[in-house]
N, C-alpha and C positions, 0 to 999 in steps of 0.2 A: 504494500500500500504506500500511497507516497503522503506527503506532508498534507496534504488537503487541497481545496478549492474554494473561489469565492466567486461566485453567482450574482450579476449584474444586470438588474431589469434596467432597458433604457428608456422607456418616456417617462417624466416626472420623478428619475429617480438620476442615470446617469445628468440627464438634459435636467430644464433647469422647465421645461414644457414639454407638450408634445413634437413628435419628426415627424406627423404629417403633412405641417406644412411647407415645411423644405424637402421633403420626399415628393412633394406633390411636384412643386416646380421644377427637380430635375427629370421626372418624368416627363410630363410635359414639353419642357425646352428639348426633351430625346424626341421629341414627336410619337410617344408612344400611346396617346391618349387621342389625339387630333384636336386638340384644344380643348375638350369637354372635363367640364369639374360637376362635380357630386351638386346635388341641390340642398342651400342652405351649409355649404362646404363651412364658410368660416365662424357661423355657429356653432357646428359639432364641435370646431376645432375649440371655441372658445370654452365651450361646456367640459370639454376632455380635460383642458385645462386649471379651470377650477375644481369639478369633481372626480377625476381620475376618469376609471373606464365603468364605461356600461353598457348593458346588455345590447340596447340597439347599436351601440359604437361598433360593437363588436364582433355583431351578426355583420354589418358592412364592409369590417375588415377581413372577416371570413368569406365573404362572396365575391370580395378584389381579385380571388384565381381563377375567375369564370372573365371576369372583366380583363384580365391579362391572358386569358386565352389567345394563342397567335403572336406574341411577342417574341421578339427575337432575343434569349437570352443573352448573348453577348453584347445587344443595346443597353440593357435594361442594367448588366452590370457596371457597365459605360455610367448609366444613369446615376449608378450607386455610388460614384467615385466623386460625381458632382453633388451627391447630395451632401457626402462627407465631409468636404470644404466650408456648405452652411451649416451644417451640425454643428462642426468642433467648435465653434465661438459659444456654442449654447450649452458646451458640458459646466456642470454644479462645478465652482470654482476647487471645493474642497474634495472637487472627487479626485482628481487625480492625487493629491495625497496620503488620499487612502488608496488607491490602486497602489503607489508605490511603497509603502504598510504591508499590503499584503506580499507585493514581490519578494519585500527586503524579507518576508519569512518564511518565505518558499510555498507559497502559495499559488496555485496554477490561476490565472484572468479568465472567466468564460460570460461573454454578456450573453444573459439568459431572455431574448425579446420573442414577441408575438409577430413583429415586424419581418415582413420575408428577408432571408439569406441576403441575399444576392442584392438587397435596397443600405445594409448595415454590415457588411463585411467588411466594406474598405475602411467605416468608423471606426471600425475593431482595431483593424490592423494599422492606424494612427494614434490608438489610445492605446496600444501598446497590449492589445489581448491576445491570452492562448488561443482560443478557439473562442465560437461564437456557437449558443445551442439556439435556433432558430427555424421559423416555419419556413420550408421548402417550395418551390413549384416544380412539379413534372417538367422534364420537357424530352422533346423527340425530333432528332435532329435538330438540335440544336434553338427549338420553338418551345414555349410552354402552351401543353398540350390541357388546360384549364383544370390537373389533379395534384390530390398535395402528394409527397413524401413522406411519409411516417407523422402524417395525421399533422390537426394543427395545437400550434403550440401556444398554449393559452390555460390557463386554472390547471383543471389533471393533466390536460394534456402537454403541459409544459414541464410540471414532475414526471412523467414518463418520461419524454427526451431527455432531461437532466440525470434520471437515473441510468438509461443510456448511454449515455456521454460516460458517468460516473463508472459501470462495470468496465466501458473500455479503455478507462485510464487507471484504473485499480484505485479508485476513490471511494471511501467509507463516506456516507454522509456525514454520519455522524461526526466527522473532522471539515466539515465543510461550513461559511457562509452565505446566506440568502441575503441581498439588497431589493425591497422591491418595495412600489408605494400602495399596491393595489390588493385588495380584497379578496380577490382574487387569485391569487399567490400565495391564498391560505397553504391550500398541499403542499406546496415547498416549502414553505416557514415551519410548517410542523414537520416537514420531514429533514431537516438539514440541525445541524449541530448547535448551531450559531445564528438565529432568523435575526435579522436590524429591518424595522421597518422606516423607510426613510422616504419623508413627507406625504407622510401615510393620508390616503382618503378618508372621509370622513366616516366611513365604518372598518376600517384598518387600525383607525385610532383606538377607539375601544378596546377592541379585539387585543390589539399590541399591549397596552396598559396593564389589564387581567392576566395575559400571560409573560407580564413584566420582559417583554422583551426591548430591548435598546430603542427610542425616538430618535433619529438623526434626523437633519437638514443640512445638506451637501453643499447651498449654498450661502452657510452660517459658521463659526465658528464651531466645534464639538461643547457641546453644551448650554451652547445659546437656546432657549429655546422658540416658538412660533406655532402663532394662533391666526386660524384662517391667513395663514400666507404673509404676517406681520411677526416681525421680530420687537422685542421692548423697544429698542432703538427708530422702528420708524413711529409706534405710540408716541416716545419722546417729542420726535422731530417733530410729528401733529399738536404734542400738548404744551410742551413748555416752549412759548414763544417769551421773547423778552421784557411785553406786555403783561407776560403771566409772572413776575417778578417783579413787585413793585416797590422790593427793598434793596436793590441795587440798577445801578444806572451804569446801563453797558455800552462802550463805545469801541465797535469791531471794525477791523479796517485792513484791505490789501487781500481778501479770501482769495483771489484771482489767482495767487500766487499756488495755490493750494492746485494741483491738477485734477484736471475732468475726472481721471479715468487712470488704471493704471497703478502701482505700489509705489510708497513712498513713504521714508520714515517724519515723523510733524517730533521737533525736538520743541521744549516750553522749560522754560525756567521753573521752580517751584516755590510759591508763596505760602500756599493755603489751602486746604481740604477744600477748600473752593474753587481750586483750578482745574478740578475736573470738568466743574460745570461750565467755567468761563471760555475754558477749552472745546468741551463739546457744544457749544452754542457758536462757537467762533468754526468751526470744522461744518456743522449741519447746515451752515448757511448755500455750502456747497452740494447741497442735497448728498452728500456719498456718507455711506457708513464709515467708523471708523471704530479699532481694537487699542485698548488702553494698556499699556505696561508698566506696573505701577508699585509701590510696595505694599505689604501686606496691610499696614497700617488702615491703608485707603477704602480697601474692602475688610476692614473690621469693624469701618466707623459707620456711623448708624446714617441712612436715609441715603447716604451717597454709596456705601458699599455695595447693598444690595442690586442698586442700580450700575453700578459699575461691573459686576458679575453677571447678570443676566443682559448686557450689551456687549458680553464676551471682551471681557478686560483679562488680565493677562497678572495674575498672582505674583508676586516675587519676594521670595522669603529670604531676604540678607541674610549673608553669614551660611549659608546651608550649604555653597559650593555647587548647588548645581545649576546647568545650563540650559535648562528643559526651561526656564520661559524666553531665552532667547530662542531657543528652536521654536517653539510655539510662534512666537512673532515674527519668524523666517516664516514659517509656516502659511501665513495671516497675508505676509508680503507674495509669496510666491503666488495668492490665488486672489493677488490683486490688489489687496485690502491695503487700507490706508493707516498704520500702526501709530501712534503717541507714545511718547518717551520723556521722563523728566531726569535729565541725566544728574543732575543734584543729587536723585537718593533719595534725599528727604529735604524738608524745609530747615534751611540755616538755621542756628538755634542761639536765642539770643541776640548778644552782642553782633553773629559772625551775619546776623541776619542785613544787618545795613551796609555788610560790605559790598561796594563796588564792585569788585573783582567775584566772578561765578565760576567754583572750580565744579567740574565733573566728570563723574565715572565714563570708562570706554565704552558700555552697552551699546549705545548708539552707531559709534561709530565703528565698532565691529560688526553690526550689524546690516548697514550699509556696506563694508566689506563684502558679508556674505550674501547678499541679496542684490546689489548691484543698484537698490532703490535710490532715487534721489532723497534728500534730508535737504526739509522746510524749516526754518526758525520761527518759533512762533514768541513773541514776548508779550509777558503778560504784567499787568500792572494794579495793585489795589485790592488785589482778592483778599487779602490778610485785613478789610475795613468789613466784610463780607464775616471772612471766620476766621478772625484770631487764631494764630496758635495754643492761645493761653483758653479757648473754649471748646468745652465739649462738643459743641453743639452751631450751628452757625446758627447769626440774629438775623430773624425772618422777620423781625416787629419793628424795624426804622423804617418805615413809609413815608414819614414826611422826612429826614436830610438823609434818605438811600444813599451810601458812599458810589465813589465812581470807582467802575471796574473797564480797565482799558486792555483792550489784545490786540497786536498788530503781526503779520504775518509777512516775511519776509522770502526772499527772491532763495532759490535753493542753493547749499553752501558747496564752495569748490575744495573737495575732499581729494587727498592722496591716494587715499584704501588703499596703506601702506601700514602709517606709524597710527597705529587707533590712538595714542595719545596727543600727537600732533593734532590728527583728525578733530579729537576732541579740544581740542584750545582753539581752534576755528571754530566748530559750533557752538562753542561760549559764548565766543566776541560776537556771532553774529545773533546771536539772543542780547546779547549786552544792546548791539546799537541800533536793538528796534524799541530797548525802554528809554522812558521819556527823559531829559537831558540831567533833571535831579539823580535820577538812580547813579549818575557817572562821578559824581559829586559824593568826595570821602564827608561824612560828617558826624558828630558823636550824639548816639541817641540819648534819650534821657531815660530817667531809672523805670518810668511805665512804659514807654516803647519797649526797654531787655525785656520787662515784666510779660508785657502782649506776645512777645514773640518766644515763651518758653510756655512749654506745656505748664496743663493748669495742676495747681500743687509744689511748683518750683518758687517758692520766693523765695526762701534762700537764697538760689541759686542765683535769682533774680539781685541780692544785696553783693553778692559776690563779683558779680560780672561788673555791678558799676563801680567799682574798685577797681577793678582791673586798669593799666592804661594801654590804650589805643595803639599798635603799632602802624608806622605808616606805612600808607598806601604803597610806596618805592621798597618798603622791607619786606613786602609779602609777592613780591611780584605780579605782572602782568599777566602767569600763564592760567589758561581755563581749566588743565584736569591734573588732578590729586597724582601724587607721585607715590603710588600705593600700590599695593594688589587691588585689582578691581575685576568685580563681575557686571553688573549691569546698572 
């Protein structure tokens, strides 16, 4: 027996929709159709779309080999190579990650579709599949002759062929993965090792829940989760407009800067447990989602944690040594996504709080190293009028002198992805000279400024530090990152 398999439904579960409408048009543009489309075509499509498959869907794709009766297979697989080209931009950004998950564990690739052979073969074999278990058409001489090959593959009859597949490669189910979104896939979810139902229809869900098997969404981070087709994050983007905060006065500027489309690391300075939100309001303006990477603290703290967790923020437990959230936000980068980083750590403490000069850790700019993503500077200014360091809690109750909260987003920085700490004393500076001209200006806070910016329960520490004297600005120098061991 060998190491197992992992079984890939593709509409709604590889894709990110259905393939019939880019199957349609390379059919079509092959002339294999004569122009003629189904009646009420882009309705079904749209219905497919929201509610998975159904029974009428499905009768129509089962009677498509009467309808392709007389085609010239080698047209048709012509067809299949064009469809493939519109496919791959529609695969779930996170599938391929997990495809190569399953590689790196010696796991055989087989997409397991309803979709004829010969329409999703050459998808396969761009997405990097062993084999493909799919419905067939007859042909003879080289025509398809309107009958199937070993019946159609769909509910049972898609567990047959996969069991199929499975004796002739000496595969135990029971060492095996199922990915699929449809109800219809119950047979193979109960009969494989490992069932993931992934953005399961609307009686998939259930079903999945009760027999506690895994929810994914391919096109979300691994444990983000989504309700009717909405992740927390695009809730957010509909609820918290900056009208719906009427205790901070937010002044965003340069988003442009931020790209359409495409991965890129957003590096921000760090004030205050409120830069998450200053951050995520300054990033949503650009309608794109975006992954937080952050320290643990962030998601401990009440009202912003939670919300940072279920928008697929990115855990990081200092001092623990390992590197699993930067791979995570490799991860985030490679299938597109837009990651945040506050290469500080944590918020300056005290005194070092009013320093001028922002030293930071390499995360970032190793990161960019390993992803090749550009890195935005984003500065942030005033979130510490918002939430103190010195409060548990930020103040939601100043409506009438709301402090001002200022982010401004800067042009992406010109990086070596050589010396990550080099790297990193340019993305300092270039966070330095998007804050306003005070921040650059050495000057001595007084004993309630150390006080505000030390966790709450520090005065001592608080009497301590304004004793201290000041070293100047010229004594601590100009560079941006810690000359330390550093992880992220």
């Amino acid at each position: 027996m060998s190491s197992g398999a992992a079984f890939f439904d593709l509409d709604r579960t590889l894709l990110k929709g259905p393939s019939g409408p880019a199957i349609n048009e390379a059919v079509g543009e092959a002339g294999l159709t004569g122009g003629r489309r189904l009646p009420g075509e882009a309705l079904l499509f749209g219905i497919y779309s929201l509610m998975g498959e159904t029974l009428p869907s499905m009768a129509l794709t089962r009677g498509m080999v009467l309808m392709a009766r007389g085609w010239p297979a080698a047209t048709v697989r012509q067809a299949g190579k064009a469809a493939a080209e519109r496919l791959e931009p529609l695969v779930s950004p996170y599938a391929r990650p997990l495809l190569a998950d399953h590689r790196s564990a010696g796991h055989a690739l087989v997409m397991a579709t309803t979709t004829p052979y010969d329409l999703v073969a050459p998808l396969a074999e761009r997405l990097g599949f062993d084999d493909v278990v799919a419905t067939r058409y007859a042909e003879h001489d080289g025509v398809y002759n309107g009958r199937l090959v070993d019946g159609f593959v769909w509910a049972r009859g898609k567990l047959g062929a996969v069991r199929r597949w499975a004796r002739r490669a000496g595969v135990s189910l029971d060492d095996c993965f199922a990915y699929t979104d449809s109800v219809y896939d119950l047979p193979l979810l109960s009969a494989v090792g490992h069932p993931r139902a992934v953005n399961p229809d609307f009686r998939l869900l259930p079903l999945a829940v009760l027999q506690r098997w895994p929810v994914l969404h391919l096109d979300v981070p691994p444990g983000v989760p989504k309700v009717l087709g909405m992740e927390p994050l695009d809730l957010v983007r509909l609820i918290v407009q900056p009208q719906l905060l009427p205790f901070v006065r937010l002044d965003i500027g340069d988003v442009g800067h931020i790209p359409a489309r495409g991965p890129a690391v957003l590096v921000a300075n760090h004030r205050s447990y409120f830069d998450v939100v200053a951050l995520g309001l300054t990033v949503l303006r650009t309608g794109r989602p975006f992954r937080y990477l952050g320290k643990k603290e962030v998601f401990d703290a009440p009202v912003i944690g939670p919300m940072a967790t279920a928008m697929g923020g990115i855990r990081v437990e200092r001092g623990s040594g390992s590197d699993q959230p930067l791979r995570e936000a490799a991860r985030a980068l490679e299938a597109g996504e837009l990651v945040a980083v506050q290469p500080q750590g944590t918020i300056p403490r005290g005194r070092e709080f009013f320093d001028p000069v922002l030293r930071g850790r390499t995360g970032a700019a190793r990161l960019a190293a390993m992803s090749g993503a550009p890195v935005i500077p984003i500065g942030l200014w005033g979130t510490e009028g918002v939430w103190p360091r010195s409060s548990r809690i930020p103040n939601v109750t100043n409506v009438l002198h709301p402090p001002a909260v200022r982010t401004r987003v800067g042009r992406p920085v010109r990086l070596d992805l050589v010396d990550a700490e080099a790297d990193t004393e340019r993305i300092m500076a270039a966070i330095v000279d998007l804050l306003p001209p005070e921040a650059r200006v050495p000057r001595e806070p007084t004993a309630d400024e150390i006080a505000r910016a030390l966790p709450a329960g520090h005065a001592d520490e608080a009497a301590e530090q304004e004793q201290e004297p000041r070293a100047p600005a010229a004594a601590r120098g100009r560079g941006g990152a810690r000359r330390a061991p550093t992880k992220i």
